[in-house]
C-alpha positions as CSV (number, residue, x, y, z in Angstrom):
1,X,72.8,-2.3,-138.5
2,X,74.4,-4.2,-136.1
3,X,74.8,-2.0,-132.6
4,X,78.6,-2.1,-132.1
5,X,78.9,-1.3,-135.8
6,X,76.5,1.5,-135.7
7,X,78.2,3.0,-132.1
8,X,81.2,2.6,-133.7
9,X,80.5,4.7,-136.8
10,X,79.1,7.5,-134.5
11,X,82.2,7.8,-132.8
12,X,84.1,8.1,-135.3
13,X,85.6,4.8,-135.0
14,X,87.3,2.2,-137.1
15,X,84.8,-0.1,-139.0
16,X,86.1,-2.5,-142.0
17,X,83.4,-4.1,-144.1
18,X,83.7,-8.0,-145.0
19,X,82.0,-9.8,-147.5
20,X,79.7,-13.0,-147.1
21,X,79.8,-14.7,-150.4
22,X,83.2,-16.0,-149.5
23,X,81.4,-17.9,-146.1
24,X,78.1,-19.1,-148.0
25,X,79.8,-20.3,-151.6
26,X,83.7,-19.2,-151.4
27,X,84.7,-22.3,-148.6
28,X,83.3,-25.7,-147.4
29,X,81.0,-26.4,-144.9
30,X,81.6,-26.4,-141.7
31,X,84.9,-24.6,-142.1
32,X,83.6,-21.8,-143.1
33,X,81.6,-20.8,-140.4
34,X,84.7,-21.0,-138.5
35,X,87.0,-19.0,-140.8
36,X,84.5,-16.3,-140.6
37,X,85.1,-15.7,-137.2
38,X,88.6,-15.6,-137.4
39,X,88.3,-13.4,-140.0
40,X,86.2,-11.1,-137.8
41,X,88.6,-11.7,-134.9
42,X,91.4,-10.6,-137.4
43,X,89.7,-7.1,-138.1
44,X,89.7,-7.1,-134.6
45,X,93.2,-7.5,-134.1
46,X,94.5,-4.7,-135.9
47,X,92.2,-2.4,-134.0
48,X,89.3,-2.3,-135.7
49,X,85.0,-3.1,-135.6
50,X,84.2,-5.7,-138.1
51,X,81.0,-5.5,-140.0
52,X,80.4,-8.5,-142.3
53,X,77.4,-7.5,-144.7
54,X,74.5,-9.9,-146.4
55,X,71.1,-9.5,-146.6
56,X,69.3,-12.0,-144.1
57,X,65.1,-12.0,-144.5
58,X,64.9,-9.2,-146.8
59,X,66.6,-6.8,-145.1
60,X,70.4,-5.3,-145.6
61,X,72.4,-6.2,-142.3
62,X,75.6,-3.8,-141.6
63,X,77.5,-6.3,-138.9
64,X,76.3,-10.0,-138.2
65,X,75.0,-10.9,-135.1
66,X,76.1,-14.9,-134.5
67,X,72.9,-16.3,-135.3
68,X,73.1,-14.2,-138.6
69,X,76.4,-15.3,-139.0
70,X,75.5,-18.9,-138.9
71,X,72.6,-19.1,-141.1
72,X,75.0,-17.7,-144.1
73,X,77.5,-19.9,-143.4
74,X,74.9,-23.4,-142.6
75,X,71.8,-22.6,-145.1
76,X,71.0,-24.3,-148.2
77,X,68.6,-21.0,-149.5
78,X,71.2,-18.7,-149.3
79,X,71.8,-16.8,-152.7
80,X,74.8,-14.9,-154.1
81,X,73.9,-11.3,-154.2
82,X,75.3,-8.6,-156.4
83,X,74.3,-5.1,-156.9
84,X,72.0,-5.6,-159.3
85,X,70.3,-8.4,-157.4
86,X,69.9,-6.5,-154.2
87,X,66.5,-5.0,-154.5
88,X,65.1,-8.4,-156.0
89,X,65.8,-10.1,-153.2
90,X,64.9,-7.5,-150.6
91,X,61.4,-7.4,-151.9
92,X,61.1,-11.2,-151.6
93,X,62.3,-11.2,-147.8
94,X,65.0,-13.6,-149.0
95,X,68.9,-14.5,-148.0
96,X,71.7,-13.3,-150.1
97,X,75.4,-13.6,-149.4
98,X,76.9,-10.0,-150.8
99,X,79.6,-10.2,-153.3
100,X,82.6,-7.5,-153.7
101,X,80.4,-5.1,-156.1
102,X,76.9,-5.7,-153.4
103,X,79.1,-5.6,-150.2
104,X,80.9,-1.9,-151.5
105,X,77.5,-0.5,-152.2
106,X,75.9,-1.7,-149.0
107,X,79.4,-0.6,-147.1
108,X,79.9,2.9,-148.7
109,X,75.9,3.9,-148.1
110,X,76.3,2.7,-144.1
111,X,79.2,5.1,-143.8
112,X,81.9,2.5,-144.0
113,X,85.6,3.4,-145.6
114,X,87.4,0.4,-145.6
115,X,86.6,-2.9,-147.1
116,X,88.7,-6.3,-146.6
117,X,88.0,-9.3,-149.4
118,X,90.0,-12.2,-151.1
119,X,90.1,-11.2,-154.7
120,X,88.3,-8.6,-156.7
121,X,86.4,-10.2,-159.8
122,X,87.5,-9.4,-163.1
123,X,87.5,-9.4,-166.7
124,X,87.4,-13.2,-167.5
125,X,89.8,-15.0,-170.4
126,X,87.4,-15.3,-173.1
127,X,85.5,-12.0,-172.9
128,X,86.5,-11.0,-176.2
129,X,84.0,-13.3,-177.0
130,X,81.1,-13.9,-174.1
131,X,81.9,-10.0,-172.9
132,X,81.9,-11.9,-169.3
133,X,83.3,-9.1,-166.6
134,X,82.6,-9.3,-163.1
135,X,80.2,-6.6,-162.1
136,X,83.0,-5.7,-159.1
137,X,84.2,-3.8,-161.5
138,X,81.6,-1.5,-162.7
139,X,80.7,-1.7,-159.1
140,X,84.1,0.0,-157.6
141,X,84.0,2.8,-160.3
142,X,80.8,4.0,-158.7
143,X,81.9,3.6,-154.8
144,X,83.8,5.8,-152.9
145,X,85.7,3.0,-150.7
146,X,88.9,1.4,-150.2
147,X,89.3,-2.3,-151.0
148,X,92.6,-4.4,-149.4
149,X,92.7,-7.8,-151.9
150,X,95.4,-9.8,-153.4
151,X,94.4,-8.9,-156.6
152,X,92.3,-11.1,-159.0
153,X,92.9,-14.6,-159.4
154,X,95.4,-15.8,-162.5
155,X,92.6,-17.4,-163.9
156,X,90.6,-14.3,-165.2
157,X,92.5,-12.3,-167.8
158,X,94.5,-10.1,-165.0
159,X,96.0,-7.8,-168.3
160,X,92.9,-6.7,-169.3
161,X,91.4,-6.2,-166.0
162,X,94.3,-4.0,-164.9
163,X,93.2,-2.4,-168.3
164,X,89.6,-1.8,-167.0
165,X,90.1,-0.9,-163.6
166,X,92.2,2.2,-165.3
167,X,89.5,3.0,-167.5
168,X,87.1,3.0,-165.0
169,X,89.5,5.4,-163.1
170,X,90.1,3.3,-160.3
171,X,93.2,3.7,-158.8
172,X,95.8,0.3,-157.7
173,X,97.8,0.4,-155.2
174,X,100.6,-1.9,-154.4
175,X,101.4,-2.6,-150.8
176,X,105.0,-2.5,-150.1
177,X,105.1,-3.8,-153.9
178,X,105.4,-3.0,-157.4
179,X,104.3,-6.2,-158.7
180,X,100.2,-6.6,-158.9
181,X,99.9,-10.4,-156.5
182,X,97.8,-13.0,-158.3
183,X,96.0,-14.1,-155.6
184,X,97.6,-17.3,-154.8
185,X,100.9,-15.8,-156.5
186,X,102.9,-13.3,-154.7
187,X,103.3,-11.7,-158.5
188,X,100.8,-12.7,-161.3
189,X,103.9,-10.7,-163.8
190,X,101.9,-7.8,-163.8
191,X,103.6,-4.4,-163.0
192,X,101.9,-1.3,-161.1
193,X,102.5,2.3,-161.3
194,X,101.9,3.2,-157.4
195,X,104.0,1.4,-154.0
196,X,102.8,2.5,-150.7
197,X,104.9,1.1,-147.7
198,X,102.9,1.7,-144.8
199,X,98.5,1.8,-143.5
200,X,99.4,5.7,-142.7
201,X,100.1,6.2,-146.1
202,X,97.3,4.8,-147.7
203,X,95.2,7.2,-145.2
204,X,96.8,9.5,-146.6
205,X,96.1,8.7,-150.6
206,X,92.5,8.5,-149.2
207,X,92.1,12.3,-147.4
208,X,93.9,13.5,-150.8
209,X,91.5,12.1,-152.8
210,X,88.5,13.5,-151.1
211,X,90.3,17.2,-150.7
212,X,90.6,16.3,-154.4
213,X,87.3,15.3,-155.6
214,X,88.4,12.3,-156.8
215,X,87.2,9.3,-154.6
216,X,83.4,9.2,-156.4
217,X,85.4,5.8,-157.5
218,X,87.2,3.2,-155.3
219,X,90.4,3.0,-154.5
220,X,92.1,-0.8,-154.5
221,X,95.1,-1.7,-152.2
222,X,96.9,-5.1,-153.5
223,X,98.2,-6.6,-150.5
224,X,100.3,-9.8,-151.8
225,X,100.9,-13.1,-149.8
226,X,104.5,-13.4,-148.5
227,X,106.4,-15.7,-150.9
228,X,106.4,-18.2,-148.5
229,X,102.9,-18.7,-147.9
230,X,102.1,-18.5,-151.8
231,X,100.5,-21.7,-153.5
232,X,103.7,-23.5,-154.7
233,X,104.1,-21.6,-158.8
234,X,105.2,-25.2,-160.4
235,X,101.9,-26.7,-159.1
236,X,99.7,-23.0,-159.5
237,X,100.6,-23.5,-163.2
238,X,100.0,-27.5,-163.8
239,X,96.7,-26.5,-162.1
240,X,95.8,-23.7,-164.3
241,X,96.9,-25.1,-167.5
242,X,95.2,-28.5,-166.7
243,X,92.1,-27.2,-165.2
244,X,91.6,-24.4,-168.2
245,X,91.8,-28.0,-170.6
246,X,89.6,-29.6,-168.1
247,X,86.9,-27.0,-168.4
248,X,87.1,-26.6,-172.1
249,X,86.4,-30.6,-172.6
250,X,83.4,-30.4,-170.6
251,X,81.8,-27.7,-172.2
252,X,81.8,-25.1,-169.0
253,X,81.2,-21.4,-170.1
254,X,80.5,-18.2,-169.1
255,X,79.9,-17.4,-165.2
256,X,80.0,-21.3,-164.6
257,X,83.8,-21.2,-165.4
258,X,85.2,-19.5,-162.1
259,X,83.5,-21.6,-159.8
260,X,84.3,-24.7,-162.1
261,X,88.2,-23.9,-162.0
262,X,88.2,-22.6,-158.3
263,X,86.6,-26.4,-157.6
264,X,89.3,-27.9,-159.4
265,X,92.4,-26.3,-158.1
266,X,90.4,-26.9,-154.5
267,X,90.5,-30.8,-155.4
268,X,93.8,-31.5,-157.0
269,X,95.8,-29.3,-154.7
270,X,94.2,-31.8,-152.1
271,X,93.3,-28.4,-150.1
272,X,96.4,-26.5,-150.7
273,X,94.4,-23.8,-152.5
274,X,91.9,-23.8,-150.1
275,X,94.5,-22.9,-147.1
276,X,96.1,-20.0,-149.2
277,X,92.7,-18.3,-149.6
278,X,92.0,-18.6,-146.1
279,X,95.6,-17.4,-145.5
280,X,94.8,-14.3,-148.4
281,X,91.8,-12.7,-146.1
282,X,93.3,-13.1,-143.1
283,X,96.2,-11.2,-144.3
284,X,93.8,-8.5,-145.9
285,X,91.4,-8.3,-142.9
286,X,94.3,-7.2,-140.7
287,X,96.0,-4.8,-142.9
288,X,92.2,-3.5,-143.9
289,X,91.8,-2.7,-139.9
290,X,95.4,-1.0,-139.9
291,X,94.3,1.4,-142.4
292,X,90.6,1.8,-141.4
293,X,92.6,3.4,-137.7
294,X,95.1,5.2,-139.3
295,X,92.0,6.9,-141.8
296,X,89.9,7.7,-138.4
297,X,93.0,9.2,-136.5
């Protein structure tokens, strides 16, 4: 564990967990490295200690050092890590950047309330068929934390994961909305049965749950983009549409079809996706650290 993180828990202070799949496969090279940091400096901002998580030589870090932070973001051995692959590639002293389901784990186990990420993973459109769910979701209905995303992205089946997630007993909160966000949609149409207006308040749904019993599963915050910085809809749905087609004629299936479409709306937005996610965890980082202080006052 990194030493500011670990201090910080001791005292009693504000720590926010980040991801590192988003850094090692989630955004080019060499911006990513540099969105990283900000996204660290962001925690930091709303008052916070960030504590970006991966495993680096076999070993579970809590909090990158720079170095560490750099050899996600710049090496070519560095796998994607879920929960299931955590203990594989611990025993081989490898490099794994930790997705949502890995980085919860890790996070809730070190002591850590709060995590900040992009988009959860979800239940994806043809599952009725390939039974293709992220493991993020399993993941949160074992984990006591709380997660600040913008949702899942619109192209998973965002119905049925809102489905899952209540099965699973995982409560969805919308922040300062009633309308689950799409991840580069402010709305993805998609309705939610809790608003909270206000980092105090989620504290507040958090303490319940524990003086409750009821936070052995996690608890998701959908923090939406402001319309304005929202992927422009008209384009979000010529993108979908065509890159859905575009997948379909070359044969892409199963776990191959996220990165596939994320690719595509990457290259025909000429970049305009790519801004709005970096835009989405900046947002959540900040709001994450808001709530992490008003959970530790």
């Amino acid at each position: 564990m990194l030493p500011e993180v670990a201090e910080a828990l001791a005292a009693g202070r504000p720590v926010v967990a980040l991801e590192s799949t988003i850094i090692s496969h989630g955004l080019p090279r060499p911006d990513n490295l540099r969105v990283a940091r900000e996204i660290e400096h962001a925690v930091r901002r709303g008052g916070a200690v960030p504590a970006t998580i991966a495993v680096v030589d076999g070993h579970a870090r809590i909090g990158l050092d720079d170095a560490a932070l750099e050899r996600i973001a710049s090496s070519d051995d560095v796998v994607k890590v879920s929960t299931r692959d955590l203990a594989v590639v611990a025993a081989r002293a490898g490099t794994g950047a930790t997705t949502v389901a890995a980085t919860s784990h890790l996070a809730a186990a070190a002591g850590i309330r709060v995590f900040a990420t992009g988009g959860l993973g979800g239940v994806h459109r043809d599952a009725r068929h390939t039974w293709d769910e992220s493991a993020d979701l399993e993941g949160l209905a074992g984990t006591d934390i709380t997660v600040v995303c913008a949702g899942v992205k619109s192209i998973l089946d965002v119905a049925a994961t809102l489905e899952r997630l209540e099965t699973l007993g995982v409560a969805v909160l919308g922040y300062r909305t009633t309308a689950f966000p799409g991840f580069y949609l402010t709305d993805s149409g998609h309705s939610l049965d809790w608003r909270v207006e206000s980092p105090d308040e989620v504290a507040a749904v958090m303490s319940a749950r524990r003086d409750l019993g009821t936070a052995g599963s996690g608890l998701v915050v959908a923090n939406p983009l402001p319309v304005d910085e929202q992927l422009d809809p008209g384009l979000h749905e010529r993108l979908l549409h065509d890159g859905l087609a575009a997948a379909d004629a070359s044969h892409v299936r199963g776990k191959e079809v996220t990165p596939f479409l994320l690719e595509f709306f990457h290259r025909e937005s000429k970049g305009a996706s790519l801004e709005a996610n970096i835009r989405i965890v900046l947002h959540n980082a900040e709001l994450a650290a808001r709530i992490a202080v008003a959970a530790a006052t």
